[in-house]
KOLVOTOR-230794 format. One line per 3 residues: number of its first residue (from 1); for each residue z, y, x of N, C-alpha, C, O, CB. Coordinates in steps of 0.2 Angstrom, whole numbers, always signed. Atoms other than C-alpha are relative to their C-alpha. Glycine has a CB too. Layout:
! residues N
NUM> Z,Y,X,Z,Y,X,Z,Y,X,Z,Y,X,Z,Y,X; ... $
END
This chain:
! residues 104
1> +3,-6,-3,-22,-14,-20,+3,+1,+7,+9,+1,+7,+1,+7,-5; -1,-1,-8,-21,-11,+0,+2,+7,+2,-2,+12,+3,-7,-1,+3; -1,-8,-2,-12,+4,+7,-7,+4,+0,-9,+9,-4,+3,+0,+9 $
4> +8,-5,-1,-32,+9,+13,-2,+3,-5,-6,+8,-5,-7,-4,+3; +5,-2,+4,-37,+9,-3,+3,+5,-4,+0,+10,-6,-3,-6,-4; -4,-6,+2,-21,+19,-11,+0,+6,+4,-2,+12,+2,+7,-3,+1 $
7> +0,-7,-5,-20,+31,+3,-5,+2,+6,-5,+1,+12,+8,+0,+3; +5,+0,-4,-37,+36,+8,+0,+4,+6,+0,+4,+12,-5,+2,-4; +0,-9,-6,-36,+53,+16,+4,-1,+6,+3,+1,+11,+6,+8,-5 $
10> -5,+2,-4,-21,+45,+26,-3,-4,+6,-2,-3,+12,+5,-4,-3; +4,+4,-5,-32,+32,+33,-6,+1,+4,-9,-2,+8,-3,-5,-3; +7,-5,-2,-46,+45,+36,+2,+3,+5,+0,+3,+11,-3,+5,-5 $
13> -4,-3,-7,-33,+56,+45,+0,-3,+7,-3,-1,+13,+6,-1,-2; -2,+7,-6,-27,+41,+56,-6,-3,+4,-5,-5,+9,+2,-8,-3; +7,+1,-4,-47,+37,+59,-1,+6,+4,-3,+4,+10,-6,-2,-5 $
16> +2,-6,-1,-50,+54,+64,+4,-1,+8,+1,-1,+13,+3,+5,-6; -5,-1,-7,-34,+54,+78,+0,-5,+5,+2,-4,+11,+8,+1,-2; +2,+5,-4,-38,+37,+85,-6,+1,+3,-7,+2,+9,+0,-7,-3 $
19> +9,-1,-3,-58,+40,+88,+3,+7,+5,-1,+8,+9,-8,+3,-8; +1,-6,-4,-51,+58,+97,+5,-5,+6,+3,-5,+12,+3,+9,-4; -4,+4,-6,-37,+46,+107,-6,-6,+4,-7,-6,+10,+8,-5,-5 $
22> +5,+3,-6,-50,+35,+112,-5,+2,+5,-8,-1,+9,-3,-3,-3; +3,-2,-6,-58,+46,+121,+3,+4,+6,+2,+5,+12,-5,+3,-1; -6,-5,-5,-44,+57,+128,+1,-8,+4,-1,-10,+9,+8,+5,-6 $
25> -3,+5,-5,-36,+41,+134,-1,-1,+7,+3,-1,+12,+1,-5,-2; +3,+2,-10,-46,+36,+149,-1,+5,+3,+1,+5,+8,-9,-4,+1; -2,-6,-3,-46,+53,+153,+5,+4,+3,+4,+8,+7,-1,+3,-2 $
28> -5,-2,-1,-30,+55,+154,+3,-5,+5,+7,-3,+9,+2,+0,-5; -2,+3,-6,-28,+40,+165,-3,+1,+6,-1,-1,+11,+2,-6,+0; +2,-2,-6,-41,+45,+176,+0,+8,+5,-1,+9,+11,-5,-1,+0 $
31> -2,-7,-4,-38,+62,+179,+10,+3,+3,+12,+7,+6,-4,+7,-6; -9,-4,-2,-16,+65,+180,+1,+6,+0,+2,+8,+6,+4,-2,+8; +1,-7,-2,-17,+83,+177,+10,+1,-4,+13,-3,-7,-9,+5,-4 $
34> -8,-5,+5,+2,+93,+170,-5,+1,-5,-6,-5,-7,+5,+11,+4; +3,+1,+8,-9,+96,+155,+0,-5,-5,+1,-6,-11,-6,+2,+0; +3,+9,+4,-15,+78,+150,+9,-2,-2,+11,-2,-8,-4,-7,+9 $
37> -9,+5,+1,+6,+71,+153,+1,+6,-5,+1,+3,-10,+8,-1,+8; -1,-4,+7,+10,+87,+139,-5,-3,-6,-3,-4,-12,-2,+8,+2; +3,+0,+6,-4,+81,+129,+5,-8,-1,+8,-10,-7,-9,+1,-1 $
40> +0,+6,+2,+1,+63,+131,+7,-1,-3,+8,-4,-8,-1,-5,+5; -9,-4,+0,+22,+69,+130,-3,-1,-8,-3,-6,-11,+3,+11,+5; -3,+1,+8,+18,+73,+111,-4,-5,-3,-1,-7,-8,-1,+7,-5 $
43> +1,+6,+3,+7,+60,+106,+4,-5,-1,+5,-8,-6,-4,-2,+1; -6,+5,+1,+20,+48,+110,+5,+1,-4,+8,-3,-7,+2,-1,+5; -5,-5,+5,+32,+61,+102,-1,-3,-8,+3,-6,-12,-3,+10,+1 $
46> +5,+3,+6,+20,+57,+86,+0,-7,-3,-2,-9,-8,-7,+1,+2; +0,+9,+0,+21,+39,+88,+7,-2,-1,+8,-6,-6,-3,-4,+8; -6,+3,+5,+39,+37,+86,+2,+5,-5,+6,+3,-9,+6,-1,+3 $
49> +1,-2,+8,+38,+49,+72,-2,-6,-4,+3,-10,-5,-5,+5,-1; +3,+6,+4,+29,+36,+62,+4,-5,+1,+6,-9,-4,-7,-2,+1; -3,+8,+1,+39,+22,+68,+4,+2,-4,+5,-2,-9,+3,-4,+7 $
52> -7,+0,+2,+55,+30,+63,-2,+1,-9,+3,+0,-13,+4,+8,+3; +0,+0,+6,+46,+34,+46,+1,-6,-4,+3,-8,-10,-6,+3,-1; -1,+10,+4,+45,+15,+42,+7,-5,+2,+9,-11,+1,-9,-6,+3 $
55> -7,+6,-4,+61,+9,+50,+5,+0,-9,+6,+5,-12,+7,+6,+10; -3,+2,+4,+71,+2,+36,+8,+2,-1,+12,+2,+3,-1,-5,+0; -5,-3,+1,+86,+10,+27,+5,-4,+3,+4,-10,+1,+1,+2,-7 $
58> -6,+1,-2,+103,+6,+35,+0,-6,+8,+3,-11,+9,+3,-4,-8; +0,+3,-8,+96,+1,+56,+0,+5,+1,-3,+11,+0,-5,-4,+3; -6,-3,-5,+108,+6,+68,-4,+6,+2,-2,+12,+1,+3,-4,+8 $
61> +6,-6,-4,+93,+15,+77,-8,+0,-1,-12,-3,+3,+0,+0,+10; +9,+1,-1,+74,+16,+74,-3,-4,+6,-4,-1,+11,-4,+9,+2; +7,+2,-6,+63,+6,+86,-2,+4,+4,-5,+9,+3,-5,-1,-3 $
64> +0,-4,-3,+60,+11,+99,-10,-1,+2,-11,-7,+4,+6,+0,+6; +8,+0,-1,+37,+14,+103,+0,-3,+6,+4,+0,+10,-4,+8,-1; +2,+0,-6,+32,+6,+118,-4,+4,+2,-7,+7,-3,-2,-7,+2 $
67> +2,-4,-2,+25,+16,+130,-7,-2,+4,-8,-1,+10,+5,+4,+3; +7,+2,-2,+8,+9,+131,-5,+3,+4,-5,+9,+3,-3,+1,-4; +6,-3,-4,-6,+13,+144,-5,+4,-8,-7,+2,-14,-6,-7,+6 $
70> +4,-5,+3,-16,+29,+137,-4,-2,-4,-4,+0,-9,-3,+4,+3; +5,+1,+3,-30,+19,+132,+1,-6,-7,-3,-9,-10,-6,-2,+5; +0,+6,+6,-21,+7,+120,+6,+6,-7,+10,+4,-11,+7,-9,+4 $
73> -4,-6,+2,-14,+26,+112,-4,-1,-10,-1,+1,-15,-1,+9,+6; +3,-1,+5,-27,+24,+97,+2,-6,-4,+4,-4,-10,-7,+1,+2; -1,+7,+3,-24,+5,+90,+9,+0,-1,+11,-5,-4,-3,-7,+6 $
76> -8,+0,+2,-2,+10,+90,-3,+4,-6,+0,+3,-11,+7,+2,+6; -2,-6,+5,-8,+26,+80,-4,-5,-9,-2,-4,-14,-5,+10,+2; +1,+2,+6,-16,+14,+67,+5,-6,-2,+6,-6,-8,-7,-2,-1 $
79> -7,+5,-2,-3,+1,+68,+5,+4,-6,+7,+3,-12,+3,+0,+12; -6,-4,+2,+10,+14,+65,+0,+4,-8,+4,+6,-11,+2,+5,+5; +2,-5,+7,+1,+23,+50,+0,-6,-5,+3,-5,-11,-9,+6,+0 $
82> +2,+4,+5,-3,+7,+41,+10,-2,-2,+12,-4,-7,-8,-8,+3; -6,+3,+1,+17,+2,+44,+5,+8,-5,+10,+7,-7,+3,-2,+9; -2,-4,+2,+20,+19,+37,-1,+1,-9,+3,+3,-12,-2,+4,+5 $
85> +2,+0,+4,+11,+17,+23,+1,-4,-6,+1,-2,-12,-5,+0,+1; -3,+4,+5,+18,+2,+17,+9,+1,+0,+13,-2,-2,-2,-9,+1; -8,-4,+2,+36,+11,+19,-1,+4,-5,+4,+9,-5,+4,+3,+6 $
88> -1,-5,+3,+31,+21,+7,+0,+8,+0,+2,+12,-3,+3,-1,-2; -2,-9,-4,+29,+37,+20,-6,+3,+0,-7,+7,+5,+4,-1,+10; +7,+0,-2,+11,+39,+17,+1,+10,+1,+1,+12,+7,-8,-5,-6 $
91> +0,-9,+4,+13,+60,+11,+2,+2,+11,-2,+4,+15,+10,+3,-10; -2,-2,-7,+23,+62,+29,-4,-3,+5,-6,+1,+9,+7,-1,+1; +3,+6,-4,+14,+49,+38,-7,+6,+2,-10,+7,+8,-2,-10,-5 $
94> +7,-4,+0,-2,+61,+35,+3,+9,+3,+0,+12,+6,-5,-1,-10; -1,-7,-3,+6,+77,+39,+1,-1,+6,+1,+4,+9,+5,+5,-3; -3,-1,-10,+13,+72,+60,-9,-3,+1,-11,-4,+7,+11,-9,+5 $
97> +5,+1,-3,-6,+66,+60,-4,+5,+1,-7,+6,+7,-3,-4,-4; +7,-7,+0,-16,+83,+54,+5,+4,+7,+1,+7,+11,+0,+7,-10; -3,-5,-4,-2,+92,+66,-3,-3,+9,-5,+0,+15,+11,+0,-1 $
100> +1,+2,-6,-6,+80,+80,-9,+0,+2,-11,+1,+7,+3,-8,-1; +7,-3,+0,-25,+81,+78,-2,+7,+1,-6,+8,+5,-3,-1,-6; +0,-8,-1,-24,+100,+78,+0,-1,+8,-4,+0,+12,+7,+5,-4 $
103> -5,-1,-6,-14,+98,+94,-4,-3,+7,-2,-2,+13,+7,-6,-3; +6,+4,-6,-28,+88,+104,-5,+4,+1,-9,+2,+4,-2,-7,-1 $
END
């Protein structure tokens, strides 16, 4: 059985916050407003959440997210949720999602 198929709602979530990043993104690199770098500031924020959820008991430090162009913001958030999912973080993995969806 496949994380997707175990943890639906998680993967629904995660579809949900990439389809709204995929369109925010290009927007965000073409306009540079102080609002946009706040929104983009917590999505990144969001993104190493999740990393740190799946980083493995007993490393020094979490990984650190590269800091991707805006428009590659949608393909890390599923990246990071599916890495989340097979750490067994799906429950949390799905709540920094709904807060981050709200949040856009």
């Amino acid at each position: 059985m496949t994380p997707e198929t175990r943890l639906p709602d998680l993967f629904r979530e995660a579809d949900r916050v990439a389809d709204r990043l995929r369109v925010l993104g290009p927007r965000w690199t073409a306009r540079r407003r102080p609002e946009d770098a706040e929104s983009l500031a917590r999505v990144r924020a969001d993104l190493q959440a999740l990393a740190d959820l799946s980083a493995s008991e007993g490393e020094d430090r979490p990984r650190r997210v590269p800091e991707l162009r805006p428009h590659a913001l949608a393909d890390q958030v599923l990246v990071l949720v599916h890495e989340a999912a097979l750490a067994g973080a799906g429950a949390p993995a799905r709540e920094i999602l709904e807060g981050l969806r709200r949040a856009l």
